[in-house]
C-alpha positions as CSV (number, residue, x, y, z in Angstrom):
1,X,80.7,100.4,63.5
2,X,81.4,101.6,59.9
3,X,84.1,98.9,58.2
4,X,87.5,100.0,59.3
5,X,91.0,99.7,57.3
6,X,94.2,97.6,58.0
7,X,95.1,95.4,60.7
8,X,93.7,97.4,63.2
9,X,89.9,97.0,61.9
10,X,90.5,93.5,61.5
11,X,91.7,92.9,65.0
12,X,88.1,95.2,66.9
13,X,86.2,93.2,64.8
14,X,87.9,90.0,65.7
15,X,87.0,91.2,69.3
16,X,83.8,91.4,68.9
17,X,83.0,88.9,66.8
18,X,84.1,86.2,69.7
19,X,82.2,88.3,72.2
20,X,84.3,89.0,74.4
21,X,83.0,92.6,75.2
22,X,81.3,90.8,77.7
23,X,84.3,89.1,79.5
24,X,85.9,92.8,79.4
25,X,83.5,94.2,81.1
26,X,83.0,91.5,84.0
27,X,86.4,90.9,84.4
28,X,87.1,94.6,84.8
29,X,83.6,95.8,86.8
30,X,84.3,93.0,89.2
31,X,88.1,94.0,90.2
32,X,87.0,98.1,90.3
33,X,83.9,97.0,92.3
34,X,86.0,94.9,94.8
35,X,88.5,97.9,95.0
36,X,85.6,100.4,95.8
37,X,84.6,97.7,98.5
38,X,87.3,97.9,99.8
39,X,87.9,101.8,100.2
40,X,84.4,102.0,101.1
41,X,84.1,100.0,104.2
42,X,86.3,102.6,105.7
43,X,83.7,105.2,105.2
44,X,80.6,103.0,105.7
45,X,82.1,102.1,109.8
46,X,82.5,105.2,110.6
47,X,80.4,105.5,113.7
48,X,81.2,102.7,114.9
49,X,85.1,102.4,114.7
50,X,86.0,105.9,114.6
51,X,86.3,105.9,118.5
52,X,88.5,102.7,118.7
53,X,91.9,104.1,117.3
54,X,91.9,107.8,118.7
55,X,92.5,109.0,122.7
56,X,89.2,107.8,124.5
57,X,87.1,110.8,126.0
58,X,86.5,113.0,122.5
59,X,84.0,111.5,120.6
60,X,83.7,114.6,118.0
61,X,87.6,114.4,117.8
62,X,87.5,111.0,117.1
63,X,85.2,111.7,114.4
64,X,86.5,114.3,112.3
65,X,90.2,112.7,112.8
66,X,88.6,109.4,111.5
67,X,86.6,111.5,108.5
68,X,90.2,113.4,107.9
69,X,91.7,109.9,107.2
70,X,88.7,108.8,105.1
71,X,89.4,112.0,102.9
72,X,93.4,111.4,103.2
73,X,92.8,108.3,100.8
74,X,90.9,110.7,98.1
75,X,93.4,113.3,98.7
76,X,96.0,110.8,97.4
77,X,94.2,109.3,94.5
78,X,95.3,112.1,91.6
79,X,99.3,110.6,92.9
80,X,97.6,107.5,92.4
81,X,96.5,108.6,89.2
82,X,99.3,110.3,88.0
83,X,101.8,107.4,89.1
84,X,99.7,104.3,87.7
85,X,98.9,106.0,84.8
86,X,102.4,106.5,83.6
87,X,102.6,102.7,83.8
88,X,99.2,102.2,82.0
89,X,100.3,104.3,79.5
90,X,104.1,102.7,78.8
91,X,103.5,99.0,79.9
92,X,100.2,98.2,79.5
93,X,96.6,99.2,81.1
94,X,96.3,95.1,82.3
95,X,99.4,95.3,84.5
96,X,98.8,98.6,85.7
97,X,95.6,97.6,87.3
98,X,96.8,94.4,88.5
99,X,98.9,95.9,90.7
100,X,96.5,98.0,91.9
101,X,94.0,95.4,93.2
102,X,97.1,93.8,95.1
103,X,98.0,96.8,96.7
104,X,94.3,97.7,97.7
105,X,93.7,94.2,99.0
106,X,96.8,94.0,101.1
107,X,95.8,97.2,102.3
108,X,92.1,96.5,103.4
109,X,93.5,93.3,104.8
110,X,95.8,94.8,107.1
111,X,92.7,97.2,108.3
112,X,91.2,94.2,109.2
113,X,93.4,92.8,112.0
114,X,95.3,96.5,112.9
115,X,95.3,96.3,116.6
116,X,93.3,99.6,118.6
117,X,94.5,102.4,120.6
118,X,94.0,100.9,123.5
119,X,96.7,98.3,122.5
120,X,99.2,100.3,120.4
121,X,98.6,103.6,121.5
122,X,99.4,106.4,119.3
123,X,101.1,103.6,116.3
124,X,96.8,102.9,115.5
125,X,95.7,106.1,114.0
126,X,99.5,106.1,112.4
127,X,99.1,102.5,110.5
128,X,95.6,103.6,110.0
129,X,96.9,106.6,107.9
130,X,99.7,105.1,106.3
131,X,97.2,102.2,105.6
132,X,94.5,104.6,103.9
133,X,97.3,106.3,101.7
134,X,98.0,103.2,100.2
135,X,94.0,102.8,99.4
136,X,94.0,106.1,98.0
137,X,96.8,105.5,95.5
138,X,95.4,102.2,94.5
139,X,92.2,103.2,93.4
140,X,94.0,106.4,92.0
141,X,95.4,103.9,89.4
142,X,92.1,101.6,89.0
143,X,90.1,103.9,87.4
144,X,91.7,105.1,85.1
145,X,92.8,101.7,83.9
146,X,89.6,100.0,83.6
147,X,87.6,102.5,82.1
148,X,89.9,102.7,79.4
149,X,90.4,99.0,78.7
150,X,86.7,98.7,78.9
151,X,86.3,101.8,76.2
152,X,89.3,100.7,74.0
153,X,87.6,97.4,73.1
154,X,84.1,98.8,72.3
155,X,82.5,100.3,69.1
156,X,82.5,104.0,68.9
157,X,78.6,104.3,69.0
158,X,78.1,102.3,72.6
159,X,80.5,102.9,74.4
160,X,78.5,105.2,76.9
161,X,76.6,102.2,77.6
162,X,79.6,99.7,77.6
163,X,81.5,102.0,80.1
164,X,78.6,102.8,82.2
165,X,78.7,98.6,83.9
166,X,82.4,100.5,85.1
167,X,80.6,103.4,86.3
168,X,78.0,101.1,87.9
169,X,80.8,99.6,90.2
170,X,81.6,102.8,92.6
171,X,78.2,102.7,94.1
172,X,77.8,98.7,93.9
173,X,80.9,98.6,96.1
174,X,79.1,100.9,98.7
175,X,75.8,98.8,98.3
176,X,78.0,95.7,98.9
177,X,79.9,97.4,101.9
178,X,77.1,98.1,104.0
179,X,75.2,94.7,102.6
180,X,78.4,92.7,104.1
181,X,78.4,95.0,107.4
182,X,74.4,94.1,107.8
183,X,74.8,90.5,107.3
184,X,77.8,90.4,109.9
185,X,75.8,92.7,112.4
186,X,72.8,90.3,112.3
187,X,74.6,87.6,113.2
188,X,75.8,89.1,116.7
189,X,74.9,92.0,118.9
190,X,75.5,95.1,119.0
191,X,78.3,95.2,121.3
192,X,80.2,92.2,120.0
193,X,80.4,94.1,116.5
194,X,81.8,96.9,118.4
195,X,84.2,95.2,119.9
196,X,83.0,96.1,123.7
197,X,82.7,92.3,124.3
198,X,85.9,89.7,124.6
199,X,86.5,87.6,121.3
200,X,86.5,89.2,117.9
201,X,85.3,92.4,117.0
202,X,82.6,91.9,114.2
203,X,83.6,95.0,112.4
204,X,86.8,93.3,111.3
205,X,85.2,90.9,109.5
206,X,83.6,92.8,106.5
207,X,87.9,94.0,106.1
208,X,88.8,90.7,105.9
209,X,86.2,89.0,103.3
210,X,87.7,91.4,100.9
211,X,91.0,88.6,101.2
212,X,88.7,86.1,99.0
213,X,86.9,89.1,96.6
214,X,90.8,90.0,96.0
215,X,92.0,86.5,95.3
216,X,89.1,86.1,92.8
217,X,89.1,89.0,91.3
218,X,93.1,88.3,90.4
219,X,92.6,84.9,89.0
220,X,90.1,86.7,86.6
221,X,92.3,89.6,85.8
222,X,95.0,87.5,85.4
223,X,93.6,85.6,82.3
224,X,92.6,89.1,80.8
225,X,94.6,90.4,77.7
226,X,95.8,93.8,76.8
227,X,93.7,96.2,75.0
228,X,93.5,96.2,71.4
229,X,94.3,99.7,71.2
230,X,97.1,99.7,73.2
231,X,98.9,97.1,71.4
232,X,98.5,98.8,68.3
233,X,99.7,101.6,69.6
234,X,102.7,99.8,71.5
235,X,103.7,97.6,68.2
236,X,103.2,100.7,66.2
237,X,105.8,102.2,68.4
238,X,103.3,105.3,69.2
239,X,103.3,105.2,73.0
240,X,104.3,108.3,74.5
241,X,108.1,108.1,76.2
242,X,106.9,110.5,79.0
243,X,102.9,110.7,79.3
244,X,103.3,113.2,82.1
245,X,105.3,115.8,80.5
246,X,103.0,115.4,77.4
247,X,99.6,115.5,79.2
248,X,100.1,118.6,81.3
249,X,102.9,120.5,79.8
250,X,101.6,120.9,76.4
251,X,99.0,123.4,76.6
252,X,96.8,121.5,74.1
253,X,96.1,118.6,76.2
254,X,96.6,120.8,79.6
255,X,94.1,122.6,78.6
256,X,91.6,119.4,78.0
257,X,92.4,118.4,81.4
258,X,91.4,122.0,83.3
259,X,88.4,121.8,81.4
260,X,87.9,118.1,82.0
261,X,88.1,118.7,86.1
262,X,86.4,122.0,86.3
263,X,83.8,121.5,83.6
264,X,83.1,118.1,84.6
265,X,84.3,115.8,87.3
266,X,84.5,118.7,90.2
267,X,81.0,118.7,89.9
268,X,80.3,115.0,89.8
269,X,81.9,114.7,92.6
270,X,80.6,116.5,94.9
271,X,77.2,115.2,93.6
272,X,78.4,111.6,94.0
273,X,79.8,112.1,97.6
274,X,76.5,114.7,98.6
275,X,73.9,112.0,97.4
276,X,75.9,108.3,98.9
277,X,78.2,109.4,101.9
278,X,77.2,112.5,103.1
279,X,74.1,111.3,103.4
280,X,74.5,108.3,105.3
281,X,76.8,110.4,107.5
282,X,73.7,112.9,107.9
283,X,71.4,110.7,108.8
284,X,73.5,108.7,111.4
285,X,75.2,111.9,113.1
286,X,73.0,115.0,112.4
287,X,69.2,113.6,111.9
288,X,69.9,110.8,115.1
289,X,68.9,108.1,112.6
290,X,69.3,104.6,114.1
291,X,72.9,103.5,112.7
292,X,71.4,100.1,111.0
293,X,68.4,101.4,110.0
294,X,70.3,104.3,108.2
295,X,72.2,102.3,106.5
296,X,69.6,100.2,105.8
297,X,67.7,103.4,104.1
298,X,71.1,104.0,101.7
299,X,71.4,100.1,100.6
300,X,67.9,100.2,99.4
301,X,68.0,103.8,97.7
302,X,71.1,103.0,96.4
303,X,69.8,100.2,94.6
304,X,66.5,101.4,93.1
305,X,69.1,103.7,91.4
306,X,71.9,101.6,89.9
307,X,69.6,100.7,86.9
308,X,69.6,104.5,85.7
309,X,74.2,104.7,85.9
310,X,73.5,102.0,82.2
311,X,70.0,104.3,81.2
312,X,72.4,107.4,81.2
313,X,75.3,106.0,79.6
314,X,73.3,104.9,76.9
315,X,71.6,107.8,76.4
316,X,74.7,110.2,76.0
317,X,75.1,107.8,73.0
318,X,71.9,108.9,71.3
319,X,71.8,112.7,72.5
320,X,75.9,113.3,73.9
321,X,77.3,113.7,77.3
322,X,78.0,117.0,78.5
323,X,74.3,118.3,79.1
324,X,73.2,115.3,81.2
325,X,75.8,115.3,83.1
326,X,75.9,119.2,83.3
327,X,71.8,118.8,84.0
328,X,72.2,116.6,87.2
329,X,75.0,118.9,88.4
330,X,72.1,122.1,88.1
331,X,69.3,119.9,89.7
332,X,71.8,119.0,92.7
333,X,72.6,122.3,93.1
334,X,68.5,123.4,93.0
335,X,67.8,120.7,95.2
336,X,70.3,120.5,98.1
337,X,68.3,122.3,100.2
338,X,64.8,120.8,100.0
339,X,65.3,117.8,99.9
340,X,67.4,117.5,103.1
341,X,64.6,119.7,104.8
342,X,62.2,117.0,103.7
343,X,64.7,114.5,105.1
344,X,65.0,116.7,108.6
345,X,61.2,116.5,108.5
346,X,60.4,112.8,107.7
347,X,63.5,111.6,110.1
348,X,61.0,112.7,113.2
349,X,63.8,113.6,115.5
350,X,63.0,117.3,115.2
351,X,66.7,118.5,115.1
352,X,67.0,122.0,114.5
353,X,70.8,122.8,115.6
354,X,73.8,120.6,116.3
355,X,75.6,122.0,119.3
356,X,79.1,121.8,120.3
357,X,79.1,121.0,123.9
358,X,82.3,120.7,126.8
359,X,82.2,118.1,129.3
360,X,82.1,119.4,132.9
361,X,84.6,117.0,133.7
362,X,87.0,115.5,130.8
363,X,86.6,119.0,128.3
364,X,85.8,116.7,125.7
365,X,84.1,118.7,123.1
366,X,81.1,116.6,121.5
367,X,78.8,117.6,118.1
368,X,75.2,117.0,119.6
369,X,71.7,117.0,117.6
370,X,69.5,119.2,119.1
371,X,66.0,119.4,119.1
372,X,63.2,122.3,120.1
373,X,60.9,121.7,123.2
374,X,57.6,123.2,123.8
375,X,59.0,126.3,126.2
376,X,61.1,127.1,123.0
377,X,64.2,125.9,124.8
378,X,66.9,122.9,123.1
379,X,67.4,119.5,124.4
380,X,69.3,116.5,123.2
381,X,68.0,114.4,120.5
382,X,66.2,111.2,120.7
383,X,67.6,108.3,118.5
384,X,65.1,107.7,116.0
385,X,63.8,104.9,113.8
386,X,65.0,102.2,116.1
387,X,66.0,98.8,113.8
388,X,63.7,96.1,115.3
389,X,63.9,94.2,111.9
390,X,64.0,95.0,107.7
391,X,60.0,94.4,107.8
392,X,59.2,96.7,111.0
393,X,61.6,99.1,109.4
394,X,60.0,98.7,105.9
395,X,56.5,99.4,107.2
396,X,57.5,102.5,108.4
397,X,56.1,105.6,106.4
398,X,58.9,107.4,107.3
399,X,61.5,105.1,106.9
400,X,60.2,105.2,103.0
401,X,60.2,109.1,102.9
402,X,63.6,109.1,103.7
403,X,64.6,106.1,101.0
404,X,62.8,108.4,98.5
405,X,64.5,111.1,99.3
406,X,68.0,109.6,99.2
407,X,67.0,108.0,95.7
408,X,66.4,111.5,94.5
409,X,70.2,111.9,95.8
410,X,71.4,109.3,94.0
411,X,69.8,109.9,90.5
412,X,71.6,113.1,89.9
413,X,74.8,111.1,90.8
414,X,73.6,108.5,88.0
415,X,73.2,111.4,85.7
416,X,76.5,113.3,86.4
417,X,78.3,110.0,86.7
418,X,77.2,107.4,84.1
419,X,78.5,109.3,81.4
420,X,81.0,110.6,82.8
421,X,83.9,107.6,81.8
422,X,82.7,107.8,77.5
423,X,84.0,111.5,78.0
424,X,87.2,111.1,79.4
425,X,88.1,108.5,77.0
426,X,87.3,110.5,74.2
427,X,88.3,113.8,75.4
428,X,92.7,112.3,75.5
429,X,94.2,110.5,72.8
430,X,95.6,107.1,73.3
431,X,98.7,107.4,74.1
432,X,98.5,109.7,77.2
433,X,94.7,108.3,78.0
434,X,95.4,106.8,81.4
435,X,97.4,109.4,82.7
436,X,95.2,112.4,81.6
437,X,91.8,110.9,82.2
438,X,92.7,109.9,85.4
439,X,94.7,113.3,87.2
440,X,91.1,115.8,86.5
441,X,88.7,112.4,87.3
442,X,90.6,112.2,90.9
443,X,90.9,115.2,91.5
444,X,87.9,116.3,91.5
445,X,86.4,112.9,93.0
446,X,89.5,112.5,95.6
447,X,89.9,116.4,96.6
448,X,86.5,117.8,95.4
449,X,84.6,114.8,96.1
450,X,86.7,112.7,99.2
451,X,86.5,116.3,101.0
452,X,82.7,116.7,101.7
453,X,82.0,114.3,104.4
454,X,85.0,116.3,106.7
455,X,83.8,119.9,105.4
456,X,80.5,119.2,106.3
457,X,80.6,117.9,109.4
458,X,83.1,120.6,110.1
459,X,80.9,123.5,109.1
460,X,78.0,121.9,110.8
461,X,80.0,121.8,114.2
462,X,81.0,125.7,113.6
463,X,77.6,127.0,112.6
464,X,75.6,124.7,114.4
465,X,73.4,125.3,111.0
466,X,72.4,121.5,109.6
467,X,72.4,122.7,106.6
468,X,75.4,124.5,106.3
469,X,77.3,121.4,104.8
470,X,75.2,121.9,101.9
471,X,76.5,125.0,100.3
472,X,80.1,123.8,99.4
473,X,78.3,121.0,97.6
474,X,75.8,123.6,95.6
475,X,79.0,126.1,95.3
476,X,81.1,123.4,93.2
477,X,78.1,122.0,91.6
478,X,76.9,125.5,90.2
479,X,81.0,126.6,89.4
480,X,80.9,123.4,87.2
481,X,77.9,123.8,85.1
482,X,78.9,127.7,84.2
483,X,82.5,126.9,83.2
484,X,81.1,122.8,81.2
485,X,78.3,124.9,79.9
486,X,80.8,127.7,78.3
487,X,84.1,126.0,77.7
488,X,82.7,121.8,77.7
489,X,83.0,120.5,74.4
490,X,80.8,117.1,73.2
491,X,82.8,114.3,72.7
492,X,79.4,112.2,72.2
493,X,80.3,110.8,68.1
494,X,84.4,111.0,68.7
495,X,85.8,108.0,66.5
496,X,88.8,106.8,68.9
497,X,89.4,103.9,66.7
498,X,89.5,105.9,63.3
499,X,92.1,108.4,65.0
500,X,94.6,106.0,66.3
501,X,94.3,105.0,62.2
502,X,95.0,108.7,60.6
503,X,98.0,108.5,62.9
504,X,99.4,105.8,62.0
């Protein structure tokens, strides 16, 4: 960076000089990715714990109520967002996220030992709600928070690839989640993970490793100090009295934020969501995918693709932001469709329909896979890829079809996503940065995002079409590269350091 003026150039280059970027990041990326651990285990259980806490007899039920929860936590993030980033933005952007990680940790933690409904009846699902609220308004205050401390102690001309390691940490939290849930399933069977044995359930276990993640991640944070930005603007006496009243009431900066969600992050994250979750959930619950060896097929895809969230972020440093991210939003969009008809074909299990069907006897209404027979007639699914071991799975042609195809997936998420944090810093001035980053970045990750998985399956059970999940994805993908590509502005060369100067 160009040699800056006054104290304020004196104290970034005093940061850097003792090279502490590097501490910055770590300190933050580890906290965000235990916090996406943590929210993410929730999602990555879901066929196997779904049934525990709902009436017994209505698998499908069970499903969707437990996928309606999973999105209740993204539904809650912009409150989240909103409420942590008034803090971030009077107090400090350290404590603000400090009190996050505690709150997602206790949370997570509770998860872990929350009795079934067989036990507590109808008080389960209840405390599982109240229990996923509390996730979602966590991580609706991490984000913004560490993105911003990361970018506010960074030159000007990297800090796409500075802020990409925090960008990194969503999907290494979901590679870790179903790493931690593969380790504890090899060490028992099938049935004691489940639970359908006496003794502990396995599945508890992955909740309840997050108590050391949490306690190490605090120490860190703990040591960590304030932004240099921030306490220029806080000793300056520049902070905003009311951040929410000045980020969405004056059209100026309301307007950056409309632009920000629907331009942007609406798109991203349906991308993000299509290409991780809704995958895993379409392997496991549409395709008939063996449960471990789906999961198995994500971990790997997911990462062959982590090293392309830091290429991207750098990138937008040389040639800007908004048309790689707007590009993997169009190639998602494109793509949708043949790649998960490539995935229907490489699976093997032939499904060509999910049915709803009622039992005879209970009226339990169950989503089944259906697949064609030779007299042109449908019958029930096979389970497919059966997990015998990593190297039987990993010698299976099909098995590596499948983790190609998901890798496609996940490089348009690096593309819309590893940029994506340089931009919102740069698009909001300092003073109201945490609070207006973080309202269009969870919105359109919690509501646009958090929401596929539930209206997928849902339009998949209505339709019976397997594809039908697909087109809200492409919809919000395509609305977001027409309104970025007409009203998106580059932020790629934005000096935030030289404007909290000319304010001064």
């Amino acid at each position: 960076m160009a040699e800056t003026n006054g104290d304020l150039g004196a104290l970034y280059n005093e940061q850097v000089s003792k090279g502490k970027i590097w501490q910055v990041i770590g300190a933050s990326s580890l906290g965000t990715v235990i916090e996406w651990y943590d929210f993410y285990i929730f999602g990555s259980l879901t066929t196997i714990i779904s049934p525990l806490f709902y009436p017994p007899g209505n698998d499908t039920f069970a499903y969707i109520m437990y996928l309606a929860t999973f999105a209740v936590g993204f539904v809650v993030r912009p409150f989240g967002a909103l409420f942590f980033g008034r803090i971030g933005d009077v107090v400090g952007r350290k404590y603000a996220f400090l009190v996050t990680l505690l709150i997602m940790g206790g949370a997570t933690a509770v998860l872990g030992v929350l009795p079934t409904f067989e036990t507590i009846g109808w008080f389960a699902p209840i405390i599982l709600l109240l229990l996923r609220i509390l996730q979602g308004l966590a991580l609706g205050g991490e984000y913004g928070g560490a993105a911003g401390y990361v970018a506010e102690h960074v030159s000007d001309n990297r800090r796409g690839f500075f802020t990409s390691f925090i960008q990194i940490t969503a999907t290494l939290g979901l590679f870790m989640s179903l790493v931690v849930i593969l380790i504890v399933q090899n060490m028992m069977s099938p049935e004691q993970f489940a639970g359908k044995t006496s003794g502990f359930a396995g599945w508890r276990i992955p909740f309840l490793v997050s108590i050391l993640l949490v306690l190490i991640s605090l120490y860190i944070r703990l040591r960590m100090e304030e932004s240099p930005i921030f306490k220029h603007v806080k000793s300056s006496g520049m902070t905003s009295a009311n951040p929410l009243v000045e980020a969405f009431t004056k059209w100026e900066n309301l307007k950056r934020v409309l632009i920000s969600l629907f331009g942007a992050t609406a798109g991203q994250g349906v991308v993000w969501y299509a290409g991780q979750f809704f995958a895993l959930f379409y392997l496991q619950t549409i395709l008939n995918v063996n449960n471990t060896s789906a999961q198995y097929i994500v971990a790997i895809a997911l990462i062959m693709a982590m090293p392309f969230f830091i290429f991207f972020g750098s990138l937008s440093d040389r040639i800007g932001r908004k048309w790689i991210i707007l590009g993997g939003c169009l190639l998602a969009m494109l793509t949708y469709i043949p790649i998960y008809s490539a995935m229907q074909s490489a699976a093997g299990s032939n499904v060509v329909t999910a049915i709803s069907q009622k039992d005879p006897v209970t009226g339990a209404v169950k989503l089944t896979p259906q697949t064609a027979v030779a007299d042109g007639t449908l019958a029930t699914a096979e389970k497919v890829l059966p997990f015998n071991g990593l190297g039987d799975l990993l010698s299976n042609s099909n098995a590596w079809k499948l983790i190609l195809l998901i890798f496609i997936q996940v490089f348009w998420v690096t593309m819309v996503y590893g940029p994506i944090a340089a931009y919102l810093v740069e698009a909001f001035p300092a003073k109201i940065r945490y609070t207006a980053l973080s309202l269009p970045y969870h919105i359109g990750n919690g509501v646009f995002g958090g929401l596929l998985p539930l209206i997928g399956v849902t339009l998949i059970a209505q339709t019976g079409n397997i594809y039908a999940g697909l087109y809200y994805p492409m919809i919000i993908a395509g609305l977001t590269f027409v309104v970025g590509a007409i009203l998106l502005r580059e932020t790629h060369g934005h000096r935030i350091w030289e404007e909290i100067e000319t304010k001064e």
